[in-house]
N, C-alpha and C positions, 0 to 999 in steps of 0.2 A: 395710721397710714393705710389706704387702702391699695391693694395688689392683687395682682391674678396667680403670681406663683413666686417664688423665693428658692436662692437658693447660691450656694455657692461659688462664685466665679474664677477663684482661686483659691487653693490652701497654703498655707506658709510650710515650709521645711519638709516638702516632699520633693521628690526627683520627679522631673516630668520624662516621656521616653526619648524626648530630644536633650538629653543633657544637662537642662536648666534646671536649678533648683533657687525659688523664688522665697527670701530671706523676710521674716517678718517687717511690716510696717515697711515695706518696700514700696507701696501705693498709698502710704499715710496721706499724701495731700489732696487721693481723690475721696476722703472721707465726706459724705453727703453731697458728691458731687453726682448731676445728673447727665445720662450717657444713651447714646441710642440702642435700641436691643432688633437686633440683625437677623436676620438668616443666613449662618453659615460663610458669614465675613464675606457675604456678597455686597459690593458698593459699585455695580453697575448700574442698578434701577431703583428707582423709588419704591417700587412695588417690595422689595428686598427690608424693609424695614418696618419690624411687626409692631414695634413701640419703644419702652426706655425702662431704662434699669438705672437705681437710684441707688451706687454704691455705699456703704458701709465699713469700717475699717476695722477689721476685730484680731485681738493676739492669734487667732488660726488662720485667718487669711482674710479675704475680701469676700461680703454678704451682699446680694445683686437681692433687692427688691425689686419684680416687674412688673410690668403693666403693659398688657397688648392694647393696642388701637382698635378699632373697630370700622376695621378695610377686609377682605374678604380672606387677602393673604392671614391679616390677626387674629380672624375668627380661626381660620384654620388650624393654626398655633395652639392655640387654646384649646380645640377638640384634641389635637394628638397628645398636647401634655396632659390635659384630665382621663386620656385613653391608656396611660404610659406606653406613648407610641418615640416620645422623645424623652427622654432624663438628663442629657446634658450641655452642659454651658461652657462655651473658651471665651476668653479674651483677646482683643487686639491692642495691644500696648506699644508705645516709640520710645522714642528717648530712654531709652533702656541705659546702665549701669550697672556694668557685672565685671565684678571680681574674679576670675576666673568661669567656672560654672553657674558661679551666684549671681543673681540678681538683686541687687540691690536698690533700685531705684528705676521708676517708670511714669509714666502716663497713658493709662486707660482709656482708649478713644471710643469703646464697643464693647459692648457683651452679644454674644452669639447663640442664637439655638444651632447646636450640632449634635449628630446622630451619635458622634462619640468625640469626648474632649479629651486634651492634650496633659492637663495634669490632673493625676488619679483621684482628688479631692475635690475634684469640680463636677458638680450633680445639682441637681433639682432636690429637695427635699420637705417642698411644702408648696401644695396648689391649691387658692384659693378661688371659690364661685360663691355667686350669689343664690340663694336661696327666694322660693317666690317670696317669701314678705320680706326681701332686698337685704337679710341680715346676710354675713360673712359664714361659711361652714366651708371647714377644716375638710375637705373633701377626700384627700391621698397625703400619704407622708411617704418618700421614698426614701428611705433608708441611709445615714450616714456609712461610710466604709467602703460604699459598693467601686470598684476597682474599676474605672475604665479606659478607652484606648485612645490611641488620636485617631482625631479624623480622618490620616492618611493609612490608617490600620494598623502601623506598628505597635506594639506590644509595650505595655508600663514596665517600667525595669522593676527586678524582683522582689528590692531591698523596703519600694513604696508599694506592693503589693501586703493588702491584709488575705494573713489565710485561714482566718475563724472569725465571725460575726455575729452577733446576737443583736437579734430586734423582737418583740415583745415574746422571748422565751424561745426563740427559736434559731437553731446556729446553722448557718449557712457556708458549704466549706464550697473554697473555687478546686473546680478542678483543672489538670495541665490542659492548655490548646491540643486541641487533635488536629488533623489535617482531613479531607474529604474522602480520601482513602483511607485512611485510620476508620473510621465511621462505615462507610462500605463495608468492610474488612467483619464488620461486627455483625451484619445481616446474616441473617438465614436464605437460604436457598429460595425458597418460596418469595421472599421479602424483594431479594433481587430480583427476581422476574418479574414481580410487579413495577421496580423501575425500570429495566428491561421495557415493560410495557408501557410506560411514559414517556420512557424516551422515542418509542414507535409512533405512539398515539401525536406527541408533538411534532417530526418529522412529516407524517401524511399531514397531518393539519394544516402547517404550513401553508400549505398550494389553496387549499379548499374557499372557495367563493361561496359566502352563503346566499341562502336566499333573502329578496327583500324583508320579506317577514320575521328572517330569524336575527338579521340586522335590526332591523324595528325593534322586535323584544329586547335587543341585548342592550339597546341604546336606554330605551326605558330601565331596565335596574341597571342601571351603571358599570354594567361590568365590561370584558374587551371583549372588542367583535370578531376576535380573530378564535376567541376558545368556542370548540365545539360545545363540548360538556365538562362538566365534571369527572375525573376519571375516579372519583371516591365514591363517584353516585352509586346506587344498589347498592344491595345484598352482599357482594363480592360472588355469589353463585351463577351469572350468568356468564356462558361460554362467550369468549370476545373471540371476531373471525378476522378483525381490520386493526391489531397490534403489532407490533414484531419482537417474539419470544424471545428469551433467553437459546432457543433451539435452532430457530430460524436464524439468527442470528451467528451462532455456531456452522451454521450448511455453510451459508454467504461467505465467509472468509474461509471456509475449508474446500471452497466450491472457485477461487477467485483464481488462484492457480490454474487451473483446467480453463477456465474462460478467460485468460489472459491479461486479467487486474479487478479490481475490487469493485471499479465502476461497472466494467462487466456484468459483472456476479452479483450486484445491486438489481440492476436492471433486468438480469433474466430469472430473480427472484419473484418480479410483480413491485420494484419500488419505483415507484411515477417520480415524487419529488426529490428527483435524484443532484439537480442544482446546489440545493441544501447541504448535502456532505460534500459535492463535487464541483465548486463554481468557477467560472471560468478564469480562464487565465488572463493576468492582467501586464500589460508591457510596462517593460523597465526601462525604455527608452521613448521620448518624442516620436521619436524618428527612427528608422534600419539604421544600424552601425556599418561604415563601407569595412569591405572584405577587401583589401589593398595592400598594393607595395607599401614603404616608408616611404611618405611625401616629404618629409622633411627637407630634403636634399633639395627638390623641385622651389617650395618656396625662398630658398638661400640663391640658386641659383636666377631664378626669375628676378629678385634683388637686386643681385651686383651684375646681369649683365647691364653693357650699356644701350642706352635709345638714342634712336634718330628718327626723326619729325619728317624723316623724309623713308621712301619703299624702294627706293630705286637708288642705289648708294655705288659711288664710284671712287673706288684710289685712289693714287697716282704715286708712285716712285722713282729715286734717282740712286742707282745701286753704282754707290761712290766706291767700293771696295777694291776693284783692279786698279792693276800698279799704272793702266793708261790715264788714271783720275786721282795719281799722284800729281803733288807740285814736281817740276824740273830744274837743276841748275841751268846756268846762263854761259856759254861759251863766245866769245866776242868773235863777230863776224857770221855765227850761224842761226840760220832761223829758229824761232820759238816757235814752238810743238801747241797745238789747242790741246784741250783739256778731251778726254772721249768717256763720257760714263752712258749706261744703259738705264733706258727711262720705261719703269714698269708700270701700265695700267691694267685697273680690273674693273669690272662692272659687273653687279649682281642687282640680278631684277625680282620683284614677288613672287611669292606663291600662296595659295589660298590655302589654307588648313581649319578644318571644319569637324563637326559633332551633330550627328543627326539621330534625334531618337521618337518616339511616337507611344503615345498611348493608348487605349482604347476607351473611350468617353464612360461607356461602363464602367472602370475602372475608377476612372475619376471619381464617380460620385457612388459609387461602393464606398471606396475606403475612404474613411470619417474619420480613422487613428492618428492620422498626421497628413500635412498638407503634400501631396504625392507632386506635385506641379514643380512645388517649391522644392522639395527633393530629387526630384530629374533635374532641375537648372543647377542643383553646387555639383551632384555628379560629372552634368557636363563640360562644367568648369574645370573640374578639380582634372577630369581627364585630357581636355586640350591647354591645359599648360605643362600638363607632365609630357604631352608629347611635343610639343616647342622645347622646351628644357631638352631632352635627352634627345632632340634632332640635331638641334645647337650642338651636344656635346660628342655626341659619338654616331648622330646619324638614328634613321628610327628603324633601322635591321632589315626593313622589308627587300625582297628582290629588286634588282635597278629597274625589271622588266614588269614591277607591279603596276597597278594603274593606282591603287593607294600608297604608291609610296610618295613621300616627303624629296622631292629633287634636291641633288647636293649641290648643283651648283644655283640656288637660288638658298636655301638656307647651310651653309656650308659649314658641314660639322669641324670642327677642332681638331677630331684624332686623323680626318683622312685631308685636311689641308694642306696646301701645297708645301714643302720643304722652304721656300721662304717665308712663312709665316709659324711652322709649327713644325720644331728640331724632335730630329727621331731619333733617342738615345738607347743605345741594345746593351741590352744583359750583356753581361764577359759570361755567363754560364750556362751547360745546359739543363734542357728540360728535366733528363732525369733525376737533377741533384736536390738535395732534401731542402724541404721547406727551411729552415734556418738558413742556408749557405743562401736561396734564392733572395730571402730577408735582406739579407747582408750585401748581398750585391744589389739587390734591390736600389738602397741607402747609397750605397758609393756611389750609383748611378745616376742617381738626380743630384745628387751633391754637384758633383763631378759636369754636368750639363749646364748646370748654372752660369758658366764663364759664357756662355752664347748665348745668354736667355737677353732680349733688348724690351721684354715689356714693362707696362708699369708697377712701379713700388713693389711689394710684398704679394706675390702670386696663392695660389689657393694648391693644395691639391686634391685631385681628384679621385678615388680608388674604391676598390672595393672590401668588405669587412673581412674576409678572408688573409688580404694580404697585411691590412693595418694588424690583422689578431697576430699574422706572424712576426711585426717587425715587433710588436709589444710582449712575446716572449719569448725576444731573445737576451740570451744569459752570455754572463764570461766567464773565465775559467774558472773562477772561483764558485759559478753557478749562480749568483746574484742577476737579476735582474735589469736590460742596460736603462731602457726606457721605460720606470715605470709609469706614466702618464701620456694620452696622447699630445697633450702640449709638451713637453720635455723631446718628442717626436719631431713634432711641427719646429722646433727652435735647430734641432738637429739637420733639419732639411730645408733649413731658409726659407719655409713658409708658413703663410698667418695663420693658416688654419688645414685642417683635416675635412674633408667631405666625407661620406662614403654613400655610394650611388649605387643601390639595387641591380638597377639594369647592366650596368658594367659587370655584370658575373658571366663568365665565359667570353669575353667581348671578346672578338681579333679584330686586326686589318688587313685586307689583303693589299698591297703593293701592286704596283706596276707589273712585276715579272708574274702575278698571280700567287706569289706565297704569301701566306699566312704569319702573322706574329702576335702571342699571345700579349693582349694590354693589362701592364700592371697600374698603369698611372697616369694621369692628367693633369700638367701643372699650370697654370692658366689662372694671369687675372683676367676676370671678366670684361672688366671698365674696357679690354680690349675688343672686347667684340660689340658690332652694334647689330643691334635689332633694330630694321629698321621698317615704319607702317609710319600709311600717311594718317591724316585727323588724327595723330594725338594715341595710335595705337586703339583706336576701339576695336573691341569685341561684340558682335553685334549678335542680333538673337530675335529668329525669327518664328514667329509660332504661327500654323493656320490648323483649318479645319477641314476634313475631305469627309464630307457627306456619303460620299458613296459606301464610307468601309466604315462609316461613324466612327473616327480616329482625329484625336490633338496628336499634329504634328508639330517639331520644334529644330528648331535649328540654328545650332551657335557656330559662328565661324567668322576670322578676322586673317587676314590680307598682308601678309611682311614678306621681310628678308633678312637674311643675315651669315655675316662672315667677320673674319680675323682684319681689322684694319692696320694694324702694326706690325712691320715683319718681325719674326724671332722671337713673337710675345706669346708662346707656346711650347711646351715640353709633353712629349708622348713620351715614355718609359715603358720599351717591350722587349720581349724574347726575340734571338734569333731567326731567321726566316726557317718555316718549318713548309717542305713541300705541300702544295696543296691538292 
């Protein structure tokens, strides 16, 4: 049988470092079966496949007879195994059958050239070439025993480790792995400064652009175009000016303190390729993360309020409640009484609310990190809903006398709506009394409001994290916990759910009389309120261009209104009137 090298592809009853330990005649049925012989168990390209290997089934394992092609990749093969640039071989096997650790049973679909195999008996140990008058010569034998790693670099385990060899009179002992500081560690003083000066010499290299000519020569013998020289060249006697010492190196970081960091202190050394140790920073994000309230709130509330198809939204009610629009008895001979009840209307009209931002075109096409365009539109977004949301609910804070403020009687907040839509129920306590007792009254006091509440279903409430934290740690006398959960809360106070609204921290109302009442809470189903905008509620988004100041301008703004349509479908929970 003619072959370029031979050599073992498996051994029987070694530990490999993954575990497996491959049990005789486990591959009995690839005995003279023929298989391809791989590069490194690559099966992306054809070019990956140097020739075949013609296994053997022997009582020590499996014997790979090969034979490379003669494609440019197999020539290659060929020089590095007669170079001993490669010595070993793995296999890729399926249908595997194992007994615990053992392997019992497989099919070999490859044998591989790799720089290092997987079980410690897998080596090369006979490469054959032709001789000019075409006879076979025994060219290299590499050695039975020799112990090596996998290809992933782990370590053969110890028990399949040989630690004495003989091959023609001569005993080879392994010595333990050291690690690269281990080896350092070993050098003399002199020895490190010369890598010291390698590590210099390669750092200036780096940057250096040769000339055509000295690219030209380097292309011609084959080496990289990026190595200056040889740093082994000479004598070792000539004084180098363009390294960086063992000494130099010492100033630089005893020097980096005083100049205010290492980059510094690089730099006012004389190091140009300073990228190389110090490269730029790279973002962890697409996009700027917004610096922001908790929007959460905003997108729950935008949800459940309700819509209307229409801007312009009008009432109407019949406040049946006086004893004049009770039914009457009947007395015979006297006249019957008409019915008198009071008929309420309201009418709320639009208001524009808008976002206006601008860029400078510069800007634009500077930054290349993320799309900045597309990032000014969710900003603007994200901010004129938070401000509809928290107009709707408490009003948007600004002065009655601002020209930016949000008008209440065209979007008419919940906490300052009229007593027939929105019941204003007061603490029993005052302000100075301790956060528990306020807790506690708190609790009694939306309970306790509910008997008026006329809105729909299961209301919401509204608060801030302050007062929720204090109703959640309050204890009885035993010191146990009452509520521990905020749903166990929400069941407690007849409603569906807990909000908690950023902006509601510090909130008051002032009253008619001009006093102040601290707001604990907002109890309000939404479905009660409408918001109302014609076409379907768009938000529209206008962008131009002003030449004169070279600036993208932008502009989002959409057209509603909105108020409480049901009387009594709201609950405010506040403090006493405190002078204003």
């Amino acid at each position: 049988m003619k072959y370029d090298f031979s050599g073992w592809a498996t051994k029987n009853n070694l530990k490999c470092s993954d575990g497996r330990t491959i049990l005789e005649n486990a591959f009995a049925d690839q005995d003279g079966k023929k298989v391809p012989l791989v590069w490194n168990h690559q099966h992306s390209a054809v070019d990956n496949v140097l020739g075949h290997a013609v296994l053997e089934n022997r009582p020590e394992g499996v014997y790979a007879y090969c034979t490379l092609n003669d494609t440019p990749a197999g020539r290659s093969a060929k020089e590095l195994i007669k170079n001993k640039d490669i010595s070993a071989l793995s296999i890729y096997a399926n249908r595997l059958k194992q007994n615990g650790g053992d392997v019992t049973h497989g099919v070999i679909r490859e044998v591989s050239l790799v720089l290092a195999g997987a079980n410690p008996g897998a080596f090369i140990d006979n490469v054959m070439c032709h001789g000019e008058n075409g006879e076979e010569v025994d060219e290299a034998v590499i050695y039975t025993g020799l112990t090596l790693e996998h290809a992933c670099g782990s370590k053969p385990s110890e028990e399949a480790k040989p630690k004495k060899e003989k091959k023609e009179g001569k005993t080879l002992e392994h010595e333990n792995d050291k690690t690269v500081g281990d080896i350092f560690n070993t050098l003399t003083e002199e020895q490190k400064n010369v890598v010291y000066a390698m590590i210099g010499e390669a750092l200036e290299n780096a940057g250096v652009q040769h000339s055509e000519e000295e690219q030209e020569n380097n292309n011609e013998d084959g080496g990289d175009e990026t190595m200056k020289h040889n740093v082994f060249d000479g004598n070792g006697t000539e004084e180098r000016t363009d390294v960086l010492t063992h000494d130099e190196m010492t100033a630089i970081i005893s020097d980096a303190k005083r100049y205010g960091s290492l980059k510094e202190s690089c730099l006012q050394h004389g190091i140009t390729s300073i990228d190389m140790l110090f490269p730029d920073h790279k973002n962890l994000n697409n996009e700027p993360d917004f610096i922001s309230r908790p929007m959460d709130w905003v997108t729950k509330v935008m949800g459940m309020v309700g819509k209307s198809p229409f801007s312009r939204v009008k009432t109407i009610h019949a406040d049946i409640t006086a004893d004049e629009a009770r039914a009457l008895g009947y007395m015979k001979g006297k006249k019957k009484k008409e019915e008198v009840f009071t008929l309420l209307k309201r009418t709320t009209e639009p208001t524009t609310i808008y976002k206006k931002q601008k860029l400078d075109r510069d800007d634009v096409i500077d930054i290349t990190d993320f799309d900045i365009v597309a990032f000014m539109k969710k900003e603007m977004r994200v901010m004129l809903d938070e401000e509809i949301a928290r107009a709707l609910l408490i009003g948007d804070g600004r002065q009655s006398d601002s020209d930016d403020k949000i008008k209440e009687d065209k979007i008419r907040p919940v906490l300052t709506d009229d007593d027939l839509y929105t019941i204003k129920a007061e603490l029993t306590v005052e302000n100075s009394e301790t956060a528990d007792v306020k807790a506690k009254n708190f609790i009694r006091t939306a309970i306790k409001a509910r008997k008026d509440y006329r809105g729909s279903g299961e209301p919401v409430l509204f608060t801030t994290e302050d007062v929720l934290t204090d109703c959640l740690l309050l204890e009885d006398v035993n010191g146990r916990v009452i509520y521990d959960t905020v749903t166990k809360l929400a069941t407690a106070l007849s409603v569906r759910e807990i909000i908690t609204v950023p902006v509601m921290e510090g909130c008051k109302r002032k009253d008619s009389s001009a006093k102040h009442h601290d707001v604990y809470g907002i109890i309000v189903n939404l479905k009660d309120y409408k918001l109302g905008a014609d076409k379907g509620g768009a938000i529209n988004l206008f962008d131009d261009f002003d030449i004169d100041y070279n600036q993208q301008k932008y502009l989002m703004e959409t057209r509603c209104s909105g108020a409480l349509t049901k009387p009594y479908s709201a609950i405010v929970v506040e403090s006493k009137p405190i002078e204003g």
